[in-house]
C-alpha positions as CSV (number, residue, x, y, z in Angstrom):
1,X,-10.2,37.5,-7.9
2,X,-6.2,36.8,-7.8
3,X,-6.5,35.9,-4.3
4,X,-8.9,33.2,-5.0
5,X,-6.2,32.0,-7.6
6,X,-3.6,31.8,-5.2
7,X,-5.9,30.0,-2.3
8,X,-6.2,27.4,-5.2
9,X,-2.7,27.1,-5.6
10,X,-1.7,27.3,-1.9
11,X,-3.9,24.2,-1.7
12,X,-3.4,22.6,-5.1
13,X,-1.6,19.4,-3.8
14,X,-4.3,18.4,-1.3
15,X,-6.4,18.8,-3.9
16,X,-4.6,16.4,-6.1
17,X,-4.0,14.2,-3.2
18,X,-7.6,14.1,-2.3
19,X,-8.7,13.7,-6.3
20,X,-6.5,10.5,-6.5
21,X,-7.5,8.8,-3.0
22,X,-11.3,9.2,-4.6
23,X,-10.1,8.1,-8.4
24,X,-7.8,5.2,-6.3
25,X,-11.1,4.4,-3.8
26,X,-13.7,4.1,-7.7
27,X,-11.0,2.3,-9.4
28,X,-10.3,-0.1,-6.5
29,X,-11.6,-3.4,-7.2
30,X,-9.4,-3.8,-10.3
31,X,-6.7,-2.5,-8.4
32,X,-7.3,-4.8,-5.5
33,X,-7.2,-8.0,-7.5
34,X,-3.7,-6.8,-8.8
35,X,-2.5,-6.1,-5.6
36,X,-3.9,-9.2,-3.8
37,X,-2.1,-11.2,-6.7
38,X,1.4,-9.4,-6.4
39,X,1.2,-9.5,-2.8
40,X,0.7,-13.8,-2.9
41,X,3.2,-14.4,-5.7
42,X,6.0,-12.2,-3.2
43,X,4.8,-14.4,-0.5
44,X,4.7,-17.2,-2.4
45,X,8.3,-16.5,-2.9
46,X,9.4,-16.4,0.5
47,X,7.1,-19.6,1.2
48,X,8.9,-21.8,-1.4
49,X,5.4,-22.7,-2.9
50,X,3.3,-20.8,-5.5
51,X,-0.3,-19.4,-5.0
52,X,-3.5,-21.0,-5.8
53,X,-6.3,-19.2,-6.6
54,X,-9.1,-20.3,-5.1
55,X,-12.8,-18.9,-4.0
56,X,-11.8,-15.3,-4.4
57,X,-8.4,-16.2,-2.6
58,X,-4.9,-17.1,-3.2
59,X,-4.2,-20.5,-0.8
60,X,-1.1,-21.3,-0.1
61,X,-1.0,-25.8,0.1
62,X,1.9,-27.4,1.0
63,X,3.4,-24.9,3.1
64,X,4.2,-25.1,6.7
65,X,2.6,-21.8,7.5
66,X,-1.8,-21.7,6.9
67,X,-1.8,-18.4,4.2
68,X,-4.9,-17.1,2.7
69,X,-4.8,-14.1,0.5
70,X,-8.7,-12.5,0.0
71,X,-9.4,-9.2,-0.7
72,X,-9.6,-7.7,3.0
73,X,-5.7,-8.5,2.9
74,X,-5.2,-6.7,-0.7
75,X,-3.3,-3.8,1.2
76,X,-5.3,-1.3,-1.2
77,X,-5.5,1.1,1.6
78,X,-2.2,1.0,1.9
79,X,-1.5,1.9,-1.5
80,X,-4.6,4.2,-1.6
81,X,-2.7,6.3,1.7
82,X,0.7,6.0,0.1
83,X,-0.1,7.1,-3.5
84,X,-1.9,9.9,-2.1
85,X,0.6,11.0,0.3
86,X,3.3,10.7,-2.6
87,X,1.5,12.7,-4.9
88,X,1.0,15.4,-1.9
89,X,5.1,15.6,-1.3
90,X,5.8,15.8,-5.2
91,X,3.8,18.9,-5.8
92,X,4.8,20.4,-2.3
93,X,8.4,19.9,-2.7
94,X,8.4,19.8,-5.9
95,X,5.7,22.3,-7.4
96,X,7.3,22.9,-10.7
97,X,7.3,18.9,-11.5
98,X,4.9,17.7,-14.3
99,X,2.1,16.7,-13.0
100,X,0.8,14.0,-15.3
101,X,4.2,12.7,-15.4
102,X,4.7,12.8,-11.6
103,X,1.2,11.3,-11.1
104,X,1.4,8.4,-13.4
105,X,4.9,7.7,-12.2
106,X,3.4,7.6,-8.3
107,X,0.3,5.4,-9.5
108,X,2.7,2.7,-11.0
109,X,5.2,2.7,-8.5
110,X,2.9,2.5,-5.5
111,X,1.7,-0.3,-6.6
112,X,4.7,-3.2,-6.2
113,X,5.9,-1.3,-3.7
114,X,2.6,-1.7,-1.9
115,X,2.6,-5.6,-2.7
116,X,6.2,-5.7,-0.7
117,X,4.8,-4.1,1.9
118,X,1.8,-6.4,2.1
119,X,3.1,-9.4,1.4
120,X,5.8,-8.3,4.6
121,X,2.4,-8.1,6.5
122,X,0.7,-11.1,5.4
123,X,3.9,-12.9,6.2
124,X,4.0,-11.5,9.7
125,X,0.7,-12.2,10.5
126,X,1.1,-16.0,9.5
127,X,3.9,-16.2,11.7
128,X,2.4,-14.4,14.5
129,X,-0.9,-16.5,14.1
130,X,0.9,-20.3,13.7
131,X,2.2,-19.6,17.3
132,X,-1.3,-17.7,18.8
133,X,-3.5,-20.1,17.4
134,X,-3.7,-22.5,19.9
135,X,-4.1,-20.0,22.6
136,X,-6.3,-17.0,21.0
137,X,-10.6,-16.7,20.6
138,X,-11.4,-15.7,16.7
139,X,-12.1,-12.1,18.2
140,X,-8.5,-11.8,19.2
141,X,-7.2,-13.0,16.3
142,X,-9.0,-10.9,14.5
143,X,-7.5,-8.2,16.7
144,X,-4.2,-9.5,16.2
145,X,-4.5,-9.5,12.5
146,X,-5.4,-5.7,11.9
147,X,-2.4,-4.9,14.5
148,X,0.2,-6.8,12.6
149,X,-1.0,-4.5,9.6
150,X,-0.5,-1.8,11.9
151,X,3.3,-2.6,12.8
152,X,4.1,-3.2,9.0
153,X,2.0,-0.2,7.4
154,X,3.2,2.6,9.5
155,X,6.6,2.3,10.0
156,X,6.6,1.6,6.5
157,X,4.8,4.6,5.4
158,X,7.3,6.7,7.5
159,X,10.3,5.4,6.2
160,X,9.2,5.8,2.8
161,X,7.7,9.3,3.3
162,X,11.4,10.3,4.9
163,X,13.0,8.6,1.9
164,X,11.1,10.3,-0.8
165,X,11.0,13.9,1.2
166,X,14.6,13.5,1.5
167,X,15.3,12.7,-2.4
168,X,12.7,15.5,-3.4
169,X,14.5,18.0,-1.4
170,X,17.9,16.7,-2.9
171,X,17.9,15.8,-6.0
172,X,17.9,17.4,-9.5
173,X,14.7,17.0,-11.6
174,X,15.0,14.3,-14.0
């Protein structure tokens, strides 16, 4: 019986991790429309111009760059990945932590940090696609689009995985 209990513990933070990936995936349409929001009004900023929501989207009008925010460009996987992977480091590095503290912290954190990322991404993908437009099929801009989320997402998941392992291991708990 007590090594049962201490499999479960050994493996308590995937747990967690995998609980809030499935709580983040149910919950996600509300969460989406949050993050699709943050993420226009941050590119919005950059853009000079603000938002307009519009058929399920945020336009962009009077800009020189063609931005539409829908939900495929929410970034909710992103912050779905990166919540999870957060709440994974706390309990590893950190096992002692309180949990519903930690959690709750994680879930309201990921989200404008997940916006920034996004909006990075939407704003690199504009760029990218003002200057392939004239030269690219839909198919391949298609392509293009997923890999500019690829260049943003990743390195940014590393960098802030490093950051946050590196103050776990660090730092006194508040």
């Amino acid at each position: 019986m007590q090594s049962n209990v201490l499999k479960f513990k050994n493996w308590m933070p995937e747990w967690l991790a995998g609980i809030a990936f499935g709580v983040l995936w149910i919950l996600g349409s509300g969460i989406e429309k949050l993050l699709m929001a943050f993420s226009a009004g941050i590119t919005g900023l950059y853009l000079g111009t603000f938002p307009q929501y519009r058929e399920g989207a945020w336009w962009f009008y009077g800009s020189e760059l063609s931005v539409r925010v829908s939900s495929a460009c929410s970034g909710m996987t992103f912050c779905m990945v990166l919540s999870s992977l957060w709440i994974w480091l706390l309990f590893t590095e950190r096992p002692q932590f309180r949990r519903v503290r930690g959690i709750l912290g994680i879930l309201v954190l990921s989200v404008p940090l997940s916006a920034g990322v996004n909006a990075a991404r939407i704003l690199l993908s504009a760029e990218v696609y003002h200057f392939a437009l004239p030269h690219l099929s839909d198919e391949w801009l298609t392509r293009l689009h997923l890999q500019m989320g690829v260049l943003t997402f990743l390195p940014a998941l590393l960098l802030i995985f490093v950051t946050a392992r590196w103050r776990l291991r660090h730092a006194s708990i508040v």
